[in-house]
N, C-alpha and C positions, 0 to 999 in steps of 0.2 A: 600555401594551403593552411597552414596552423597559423595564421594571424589572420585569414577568414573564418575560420573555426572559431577562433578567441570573441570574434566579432559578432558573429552568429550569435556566443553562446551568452552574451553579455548583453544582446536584443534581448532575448527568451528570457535573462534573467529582470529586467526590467518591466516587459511585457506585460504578467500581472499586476504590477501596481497600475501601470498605466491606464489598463483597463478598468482596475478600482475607480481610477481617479475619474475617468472620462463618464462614468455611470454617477460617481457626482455631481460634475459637473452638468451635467444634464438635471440632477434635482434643484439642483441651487439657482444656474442662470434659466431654466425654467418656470420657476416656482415664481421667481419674482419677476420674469417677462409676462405670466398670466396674471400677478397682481399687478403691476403697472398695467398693464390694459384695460382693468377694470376698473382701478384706481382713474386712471385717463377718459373712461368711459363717466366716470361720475363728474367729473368734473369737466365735461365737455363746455358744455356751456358756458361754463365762469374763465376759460381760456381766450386770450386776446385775437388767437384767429381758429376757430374753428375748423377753417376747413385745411392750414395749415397740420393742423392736429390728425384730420383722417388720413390727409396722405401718408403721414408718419405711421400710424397705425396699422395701415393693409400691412407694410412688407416687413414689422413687427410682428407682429401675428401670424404670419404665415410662414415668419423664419422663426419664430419660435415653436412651429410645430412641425418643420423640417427640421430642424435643428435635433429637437427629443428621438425625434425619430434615428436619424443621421449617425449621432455622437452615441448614442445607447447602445448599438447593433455593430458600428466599425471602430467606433473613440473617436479621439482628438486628432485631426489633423492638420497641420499648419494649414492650409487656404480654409478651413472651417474658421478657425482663430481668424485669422484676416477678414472675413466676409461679416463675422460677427463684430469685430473691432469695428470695422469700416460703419456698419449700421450704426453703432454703437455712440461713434463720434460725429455723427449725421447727426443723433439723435442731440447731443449733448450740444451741440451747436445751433441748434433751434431753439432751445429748450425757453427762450424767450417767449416766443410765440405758441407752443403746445402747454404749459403749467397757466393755472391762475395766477394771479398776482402776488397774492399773500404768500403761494408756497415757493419763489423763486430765491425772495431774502433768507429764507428759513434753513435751506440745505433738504429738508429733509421729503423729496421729490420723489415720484417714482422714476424721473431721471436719473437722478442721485443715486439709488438703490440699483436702479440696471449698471451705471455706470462701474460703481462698486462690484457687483458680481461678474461683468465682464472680465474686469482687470484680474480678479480672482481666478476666475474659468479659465484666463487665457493660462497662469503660471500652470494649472493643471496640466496641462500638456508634458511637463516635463521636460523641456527643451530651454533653458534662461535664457542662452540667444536671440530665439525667437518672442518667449513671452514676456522677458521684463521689455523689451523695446513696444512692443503691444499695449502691457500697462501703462506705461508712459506715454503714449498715443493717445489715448483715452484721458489720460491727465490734462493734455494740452488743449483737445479739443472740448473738454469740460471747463477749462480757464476760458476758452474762447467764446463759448456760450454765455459764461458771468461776466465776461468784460460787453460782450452787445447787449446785455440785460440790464449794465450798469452797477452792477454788485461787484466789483472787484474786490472789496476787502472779505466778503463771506464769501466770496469765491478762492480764495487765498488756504482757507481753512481747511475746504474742500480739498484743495488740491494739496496739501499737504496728507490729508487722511490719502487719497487715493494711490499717491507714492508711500506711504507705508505700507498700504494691501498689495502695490507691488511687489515691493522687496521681502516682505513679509511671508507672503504666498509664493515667491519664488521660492526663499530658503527651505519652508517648508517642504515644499516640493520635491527640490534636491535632497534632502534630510531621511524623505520617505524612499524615495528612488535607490536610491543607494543602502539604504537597510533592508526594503523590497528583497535588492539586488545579492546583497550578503546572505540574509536567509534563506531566498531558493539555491542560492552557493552551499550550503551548510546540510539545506535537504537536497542536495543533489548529490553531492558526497555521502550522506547518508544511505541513499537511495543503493548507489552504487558500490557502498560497504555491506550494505545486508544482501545484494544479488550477487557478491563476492563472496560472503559466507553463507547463501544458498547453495550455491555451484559446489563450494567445498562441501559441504555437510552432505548433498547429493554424490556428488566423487566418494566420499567416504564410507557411504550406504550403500551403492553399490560396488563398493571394493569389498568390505566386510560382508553383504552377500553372497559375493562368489570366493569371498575365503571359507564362511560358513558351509557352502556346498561344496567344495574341498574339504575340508575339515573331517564334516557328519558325511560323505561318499567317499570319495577313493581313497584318505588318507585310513578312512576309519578300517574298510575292506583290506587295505594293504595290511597295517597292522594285525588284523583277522588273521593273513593269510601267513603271517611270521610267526606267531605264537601259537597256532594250531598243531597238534601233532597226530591229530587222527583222517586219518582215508574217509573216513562219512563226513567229513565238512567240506572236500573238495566240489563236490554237486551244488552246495548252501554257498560257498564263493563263488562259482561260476554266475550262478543267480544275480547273485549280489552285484557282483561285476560288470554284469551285463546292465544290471539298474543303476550304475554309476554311471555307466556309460552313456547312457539315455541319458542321467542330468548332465552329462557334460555337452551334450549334444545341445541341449535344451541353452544351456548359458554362452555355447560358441554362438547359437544363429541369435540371441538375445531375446527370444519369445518366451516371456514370463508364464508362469500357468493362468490359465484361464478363470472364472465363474461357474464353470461346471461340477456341479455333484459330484462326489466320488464318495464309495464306503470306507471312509476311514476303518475301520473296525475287520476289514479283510487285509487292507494292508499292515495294518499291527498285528495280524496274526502271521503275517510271513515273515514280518522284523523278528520275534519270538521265536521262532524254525532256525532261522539265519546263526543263532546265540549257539545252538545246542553243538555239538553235547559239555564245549567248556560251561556252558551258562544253564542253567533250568529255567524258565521262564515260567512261572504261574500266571497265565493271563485270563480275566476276566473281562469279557469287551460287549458289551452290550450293541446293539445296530446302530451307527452312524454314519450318517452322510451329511458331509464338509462340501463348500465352498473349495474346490481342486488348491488353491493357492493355500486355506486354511488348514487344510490337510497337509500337504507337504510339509508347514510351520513343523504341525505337531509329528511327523513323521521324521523329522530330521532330528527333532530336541528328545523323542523318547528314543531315537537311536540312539547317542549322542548319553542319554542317561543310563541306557544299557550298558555302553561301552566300556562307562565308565567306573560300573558296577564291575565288569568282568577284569578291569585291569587294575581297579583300586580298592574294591570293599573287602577281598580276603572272601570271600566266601562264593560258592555255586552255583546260587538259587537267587531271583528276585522275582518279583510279584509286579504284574502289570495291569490295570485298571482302568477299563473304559467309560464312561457313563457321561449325562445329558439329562437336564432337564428343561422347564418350559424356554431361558430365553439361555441357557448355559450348556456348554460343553468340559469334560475334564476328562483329565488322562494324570496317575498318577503311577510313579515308578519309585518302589521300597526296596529294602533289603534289611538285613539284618548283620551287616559285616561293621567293619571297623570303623565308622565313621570318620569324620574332621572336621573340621574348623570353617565352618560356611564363610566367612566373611575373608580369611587368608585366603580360602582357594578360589575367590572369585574375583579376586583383587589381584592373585599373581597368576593364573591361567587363562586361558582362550576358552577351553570347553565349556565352563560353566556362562561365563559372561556372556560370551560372544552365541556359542553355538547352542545354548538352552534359554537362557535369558531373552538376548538380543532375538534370535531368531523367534519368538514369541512374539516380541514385541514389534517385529516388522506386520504383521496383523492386528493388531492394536490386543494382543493376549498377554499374557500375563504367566508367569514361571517362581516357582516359591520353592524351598531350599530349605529342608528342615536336617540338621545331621547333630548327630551328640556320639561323642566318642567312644566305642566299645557298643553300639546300640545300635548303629546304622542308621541309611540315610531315608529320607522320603524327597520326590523329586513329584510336586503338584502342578500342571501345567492346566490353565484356562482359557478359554474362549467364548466373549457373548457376543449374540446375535444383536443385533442393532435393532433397538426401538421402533416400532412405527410413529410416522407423527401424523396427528387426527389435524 
C-alpha cells in the first residue's frame, strides 16, 4: 500500500509539468503544421506531383486539428506520439514528390520544420523510452526521404540536426520533470506545515478560550466566595454561580454564542452588584446593544478587570464606563489604588494577557493597560463595528 502511495504521489507530482508541456506542444507542432500547409498550398503547383501532394495534405490537416484539439484538453499520450510520428515519417519519406525542386537540396522545407517539431513534441511527453526512440524514427525516415530525392549529403546534415533536437529535447524534458516534481514536493510539505500549524494555533484558541471562561467564571466566583466575609454577598454569588454555570453548560455542548443583540449595558450593571459591598463600583453605562459573542468578550474582560481591582489595587471603589459612538464601542475600568508595572504583569500573568487582552481580541477588539504606581490603573477595552463596503 505505501509504494502505491509513493507511486500515486509521484504521477501528481509530475502531472503539472506534463500538462504544461503538452499545452506546448500543441502551440509549437501546430503552429508549424498550419504553416506547412499553406506554405505547401503555395507551392502546389511547382511540386513534381501534385496530386501526390493533396493526398498528403487531407490527413495533415485534419490531424492537425484533432491533434490541437486532443493534446490541449487530455495531453500527451503515447499512441498520440505514435500516430503523429507515423504521419510524420509518411510525410518525410515522400518528401521527393510533395516540395519543389529548389527547396529539397536547401533543408529548409516545410518538411523539415514538421519533422523538427515532431521530434520536439514527441520528447515532450516526458517519458525518454518512449520519445527519444520516436525522435529517431523520424530521423531515419527523413534520411530516407533525402536518400530517394538523391541528396544524401544535405540529408546527412539534417539528420544530424534532428538527433540533436532529440537528445536535446529529451534532456530538457527530464530536467523540467524532475524540478516540476521537486517543487510540488517542497509546496506539498509546505502546504501540509501551514495546515499543521493551523490545527495547532486552532487547538490553542480554543484551549485558551475555555481557560478564559474558567478563568473570568467559576475560578473568579470561587475566589468571590473565599474572601467575602459578609451574609449580603451570599444572594450576588448564588447569581453569579448560577451564571457560570450557564457558561459552562454553553462550552460542555460546544454552541458558541450567537449574532444576536444583547444589552450589554444591563449586563454590566449586574457585574457591578456582584462586586459589592467588598468593591463600590461607580458605573456610568450608557444603552448598548452588542453582537451576543461581542458582549460576552467585554463581559468577561470588564469582569476579569473588576477582579482584579478588588484583589490587587489596595483600594474599595472603581469606576466603570460605558459608551459608543458612530462606528465604536468602549467600556473603560479605573481606580485610583496602587498601580504596577503594565508590561511585568502581562508578561508573568494569565489575567491580563489571556483573560482582558486575549479575550478582546478573539473579536477582533482591542484592550489597553494604562497603570503608574501609587495612581492607579485604567483598563480601556474597544470594539468597532465593520465597515460597509459600497
Amino acid at each position: 500500500m505505501a509504494h502505491d502511495s509513493a507511486e500515486v504521489g509521484a504521477v501528481l507530482r509530475r502531472e503539472p509539468v506534463r500538462l504544461a508541456m503538452a499545452k506546448m506542444a500543441v502551440g509549437l507542432r501546430c503552429g508549424v503544421g498550419a504553416v506547412g500547409i499553406v506554405s505547401a498550398l503555395i507551392g502546389f503547383t511547382a511540386t513534381r506531383s501534385p496530386g501526390v501532394l493533396a493526398v498528403v495534405l487531407v490527413p495533415v490537416a485534419a490531424w492537425t486539428a484533432w491533434y490541437a484539439r486532443r493534446v490541449w484538453t487530455r495531453g500527451l499520450s503515447g499512441w498520440v506520439i505514435a500516430v503523429d510520428v507515423g504521419l510524420t515519417c509518411g510525410v518525410c519519406v515522400v518528401q521527393w514528390w510533395v516540395l519543389p525542386p529548389a527547396a529539397v537540396p536547401g533543408g529548409a522545407s516545410w518538411v523539415n520544420a514538421l519533422a523538427a517539431m515532431t521530434v520536439i513534441c514527441a520528447q515532450l511527453h516526458g517519458h525518454p523510452l518512449v520519445s527519444i526512440p520516436a525522435g529517431l524514427l523520424v530521423t531515419v525516415a527523413y534520411g530516407i526521404g533525402s536518400d530517394l530525392a538523391g541528396i544524401p549529403a544535405y540529408g546527412i546534415m539534417d539528420l544530424i540536426t534532428l538527433v540533436v533536437q532529440t537528445v536535446a529535447a529529451a534532456a530538457t524534458m527530464v530536467v523540467a520533470v524532475r524540478t516540476g516534481g521537486d517543487a510540488a514536493t517542497a509546496f506539498g510539505q509546505l502546504q501540509e506545515e501551514q495546515r499543521a500549524a493551523a490545527i495547532a494555533s486552532a487547538e490553542r484558541a480554543a484551549a485558551l478560550s475555555q481557560l478564559r471562561l474558567l478563568h473570568n467564571g467559576p475560578l473568579t466566583t470561587l475566589t468571590m466566595a473565599i474572601h467575602t466575609d459578609s451574609p449580603r454577598a451570599t444572594p450576588t454569588l448564588r447569581r453569579r454561580a448560577a451564571a457560570d454555570l450557564g457558561a459552562l453548560s454553553v462550552l460542555e455542548s460546544g454552541d458558541g454564542a450567537g449574532e444576536e443583540l444583547v444589552r450589554l449595558d444591563e449586563q454590566l450593571a449586574q457585574v457591578s452588584i456582584w462586586y459589592e459591598p467588598q468593591l463600590r463600583v461607580s458605573a456610568r453605562l450608557a444603552e448598548v446593544s452588542l453582537p451576543q459573542r461581542v458582549a460576552d468578550a467585554f463581559l468577561q474582560a470588564v469582569r476579569e478587570a473588576l477582579e482584579n481591582v478588588l484583589r490587587h489595587a489596595g483600594t474599595g471603589h472603581a469606576m466603570l464606563e460605558l459608551g459608543q459612538d458612530a462606528d465604536r464601542t468602549f467600556a473603560v475600568v479605573s481606580d485610583q489604588g496602587r498601580g504596577f508595572g503594565v508590561e511585568q504583569r502581562i508578561a508573568a500573568g494569565f489575567g491580563l494577557r489571556e483573560a482582558v487582552i486575549g479575550t478582546m481580541t478573539t473579536v477582533d477588539g482591542t484592550a489597553t493597560i494604562a497603570s503608574t504606581l501609587g495612581k492607579g490603573t485604567s483598563v480601556r477595552l474597544e470594539w468597532r463595528r465593520a465597515q460597509p463596503v459600497y
